[in-house]
N, C-alpha and C positions, 0 to 999 in steps of 0.2 A: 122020553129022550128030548121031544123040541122041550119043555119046560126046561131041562138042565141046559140048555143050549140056552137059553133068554137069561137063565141066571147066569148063566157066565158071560156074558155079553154084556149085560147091566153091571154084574163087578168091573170087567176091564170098562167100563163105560164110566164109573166111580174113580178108577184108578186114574185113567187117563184126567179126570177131574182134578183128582188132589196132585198133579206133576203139573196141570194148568197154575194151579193156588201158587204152589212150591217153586214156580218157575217166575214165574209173574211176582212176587216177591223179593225174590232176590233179585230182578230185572229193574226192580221201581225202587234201589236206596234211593236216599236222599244224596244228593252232588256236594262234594266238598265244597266249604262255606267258612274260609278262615275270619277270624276276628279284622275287622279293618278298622287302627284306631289313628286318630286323624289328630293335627296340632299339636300347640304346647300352651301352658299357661301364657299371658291369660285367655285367651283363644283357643279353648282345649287342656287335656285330651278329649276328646268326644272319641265316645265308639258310633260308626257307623252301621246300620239297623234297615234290613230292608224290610217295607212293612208294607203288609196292602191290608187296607182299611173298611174295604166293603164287599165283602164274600156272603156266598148266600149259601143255603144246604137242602136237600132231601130232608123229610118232608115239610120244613116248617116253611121254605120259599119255593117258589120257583127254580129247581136246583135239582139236578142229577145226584151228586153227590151225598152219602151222609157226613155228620160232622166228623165224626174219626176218618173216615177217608178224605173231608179235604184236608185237616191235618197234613195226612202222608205226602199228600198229594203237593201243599205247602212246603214243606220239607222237602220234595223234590225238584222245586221250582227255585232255590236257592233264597228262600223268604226267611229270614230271621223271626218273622212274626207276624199275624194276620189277626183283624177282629174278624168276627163272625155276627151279622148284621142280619138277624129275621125280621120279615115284616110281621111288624106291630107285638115282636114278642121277644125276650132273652133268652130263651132256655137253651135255641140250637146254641148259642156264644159257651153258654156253662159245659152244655154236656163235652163240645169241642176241647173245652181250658181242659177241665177234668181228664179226659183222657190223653193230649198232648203232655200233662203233667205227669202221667201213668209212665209213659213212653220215652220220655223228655224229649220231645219234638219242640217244634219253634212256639215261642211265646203267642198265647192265646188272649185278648180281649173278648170279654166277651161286651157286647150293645144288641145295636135297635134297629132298624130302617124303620122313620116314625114317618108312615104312609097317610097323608093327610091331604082334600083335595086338593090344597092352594099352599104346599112344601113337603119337599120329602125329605130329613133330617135324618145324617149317623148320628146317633149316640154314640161314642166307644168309649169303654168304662165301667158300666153301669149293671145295678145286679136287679134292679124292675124294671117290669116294664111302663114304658109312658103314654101314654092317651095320645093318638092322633087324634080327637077334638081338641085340644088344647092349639091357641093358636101359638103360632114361633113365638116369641119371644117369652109366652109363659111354658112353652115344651123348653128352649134353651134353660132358663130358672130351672127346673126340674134336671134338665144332665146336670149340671153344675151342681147343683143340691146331693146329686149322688156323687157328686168328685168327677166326674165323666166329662168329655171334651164334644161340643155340638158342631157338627160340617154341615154343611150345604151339599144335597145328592145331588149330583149331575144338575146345575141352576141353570136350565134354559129361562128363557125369557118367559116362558109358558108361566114359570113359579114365582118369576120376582116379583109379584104383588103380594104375595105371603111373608114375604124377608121383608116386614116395611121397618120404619129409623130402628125403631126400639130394637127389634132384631137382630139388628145387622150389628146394632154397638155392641149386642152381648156373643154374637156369635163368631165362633173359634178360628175354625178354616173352611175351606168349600173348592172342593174337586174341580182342578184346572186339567187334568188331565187323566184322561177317561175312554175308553176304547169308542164309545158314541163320537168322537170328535174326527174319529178316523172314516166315518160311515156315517157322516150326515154332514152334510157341507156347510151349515149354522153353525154349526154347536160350538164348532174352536170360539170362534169367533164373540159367542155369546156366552160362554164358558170367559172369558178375558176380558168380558165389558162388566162384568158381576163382580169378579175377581177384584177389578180395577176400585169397587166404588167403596171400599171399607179395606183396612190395613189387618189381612188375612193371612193364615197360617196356609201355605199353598202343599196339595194333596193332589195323590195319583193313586188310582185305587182299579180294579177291574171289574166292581159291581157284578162279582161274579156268577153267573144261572147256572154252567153246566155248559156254556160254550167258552172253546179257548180256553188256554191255560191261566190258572188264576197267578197271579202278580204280572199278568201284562202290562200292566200299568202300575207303578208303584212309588211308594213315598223313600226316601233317604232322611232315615232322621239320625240327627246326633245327639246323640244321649250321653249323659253323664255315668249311667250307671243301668245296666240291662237291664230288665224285668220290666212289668207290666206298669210300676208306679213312674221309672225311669221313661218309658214312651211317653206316656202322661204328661209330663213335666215338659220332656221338649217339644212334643206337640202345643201344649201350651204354651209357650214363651216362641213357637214361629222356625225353634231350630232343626228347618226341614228345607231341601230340594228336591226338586220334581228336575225332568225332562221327561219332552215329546220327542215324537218318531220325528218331528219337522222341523226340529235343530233348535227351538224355545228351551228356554232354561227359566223355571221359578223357584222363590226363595230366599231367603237370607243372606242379602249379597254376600257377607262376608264369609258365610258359608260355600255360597257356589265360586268363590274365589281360592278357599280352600280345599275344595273338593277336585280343583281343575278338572282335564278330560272324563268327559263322560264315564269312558271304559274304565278308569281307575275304581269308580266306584260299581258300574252295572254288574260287569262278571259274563257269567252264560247267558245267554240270551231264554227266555221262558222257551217251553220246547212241547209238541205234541206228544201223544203215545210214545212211549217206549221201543228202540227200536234194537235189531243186535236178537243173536241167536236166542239167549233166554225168551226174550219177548215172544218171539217166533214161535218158540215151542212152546207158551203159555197159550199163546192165540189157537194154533195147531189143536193143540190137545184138549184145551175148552170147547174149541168147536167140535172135534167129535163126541169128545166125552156127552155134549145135549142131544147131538144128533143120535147119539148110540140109546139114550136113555128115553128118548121119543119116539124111536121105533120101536126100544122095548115098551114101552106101555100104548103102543099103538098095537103089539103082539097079543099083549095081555088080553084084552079088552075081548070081554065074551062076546060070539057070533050069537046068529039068533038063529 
């Protein structure tokens, strides 16, 4: 009689498991995310592309997340598209593309975070991996050599002897806007003296671990034509605006002149957890459902 009683307790303990999945689910679409196409010749059309450029994953970074989940998770932060950046490796970036392309989620790049002592370089692009011994400017030759566009990580002052001339002539853009700029009181500052010293393609990315929601920080590119080759292109040639939280605007003047108010292009503001009945009952029901399935096998467990 108790054994029938733990099997049914561990079924509704399943059950209440799969109404957590089912519920949590339907709770996390993705936010409506219309087309925003901007200008007219010669000055456009550009479609506008929200794009965060350095996400990390489960397990190849330091990252909560796996790469099909930050997918979803992308898609629910109103992100048109995101690279996927492991340190010292491509594969989290493919495995990500590949299944946002399963699902037709937001366009995937896959890259790099080329962790090296003295730079730490996006790749976004790129289908090898590249040698952190290589110093920057022969790491940048190699993104280029795969077609791929080379940033500057978070360039505190710590890195800039690594970016030396040669460097800096070949390298693409470099992150002015950064969630570290909010939470370290150099960083804006040293982030805009970097920025300032070579004519850069300006980037907002959320270097994301597994705190905060990814595209807290994000790039506005305008592209001629959507997909992975289209990012590409206008990240190359500079046709990108950023904004901070502290009312800075970078970019391509002519761009941020067209883009006017902010809120024209931001949208929803990036958002925590899921909130609203379904969530409720996901959270609810997952938590008993472990709770119910840890007493059952704390039941099981032979006496002595």
């Amino acid at each position: 009689m108790k054994a029938t009683a733990i099997q049914a307790a561990r079924a509704a303990s399943w059950c209440l498991l799969a109404i957590a999945l089912a519920a949590g689910t339907w709770s996390d679409a993705p936010r409506p995310h219309p087309p925003l196409i901007l200008g007219q010749y010669p000055l456009g059309p550009y479609r506008v592309l929200a794009l965060d450029t350095h996400v990390h994953t489960f397990p190849f970074s330091a990252s909560t997340l796996w790469p099909w989940d930050v997918v979803l998770e992308a898609g629910r932060q109103g992100l048109d598209a995101i690279a996927i950046t492991g340190h010292d490796q491509v594969m989290a970036g493919q495995m990500g593309r590949w299944f946002s392309r399963l699902i037709g989620g937001p366009t995937v790049l896959a890259g790099e975070e080329i962790i090296s002592p003295d730079y730490h370089l996006i790749a976004v692009g790129i289908e090898n991996t590249i040698s952190w011994r290589l110093k920057a400017g022969a790491a940048i030759d190699e993104v280029h050599r795969q077609g791929g566009i080379a940033i500057a990580a978070h360039p505190l002052a710590e890195f800039w002897p690594g970016f030396d001339e040669e460097a800096m002539r070949k390298l693409d853009g470099a992150e002015i806007v950064q969630p570290i700029i909010y939470t370290t009181g150099y960083a804006r500052r040293e982030f805009q003296e970097f920025f300032a010293r070579w004519r850069l393609t300006a980037i907002g990315s959320s270097d994301y671990h597994g705190l905060g929601p990814v595209g807290l920080c994000r790039t506005y590119v305008f592209v001629r034509e959507a997909g992975e080759q289209g990012i590409l292109q206008a990240l190359r040639e500079g046709h990108t605006v950023v904004y901070d939280r502290l009312g800075a605007v970078y970019g391509d003047p002519s761009l941020i002149q067209l883009a006017g108010p902010e809120s024209r292009l931001r949208g929803p503001e990036p958002t925590g957890p899921e909130s609203g009945f379904l969530a409720a009952i996901s959270r609810t029901c997952g938590l008993l459902g472990m709770i119910g399935l840890s007493l059952g096998a704390f039941q099981l467990r032979p006496t002595a």
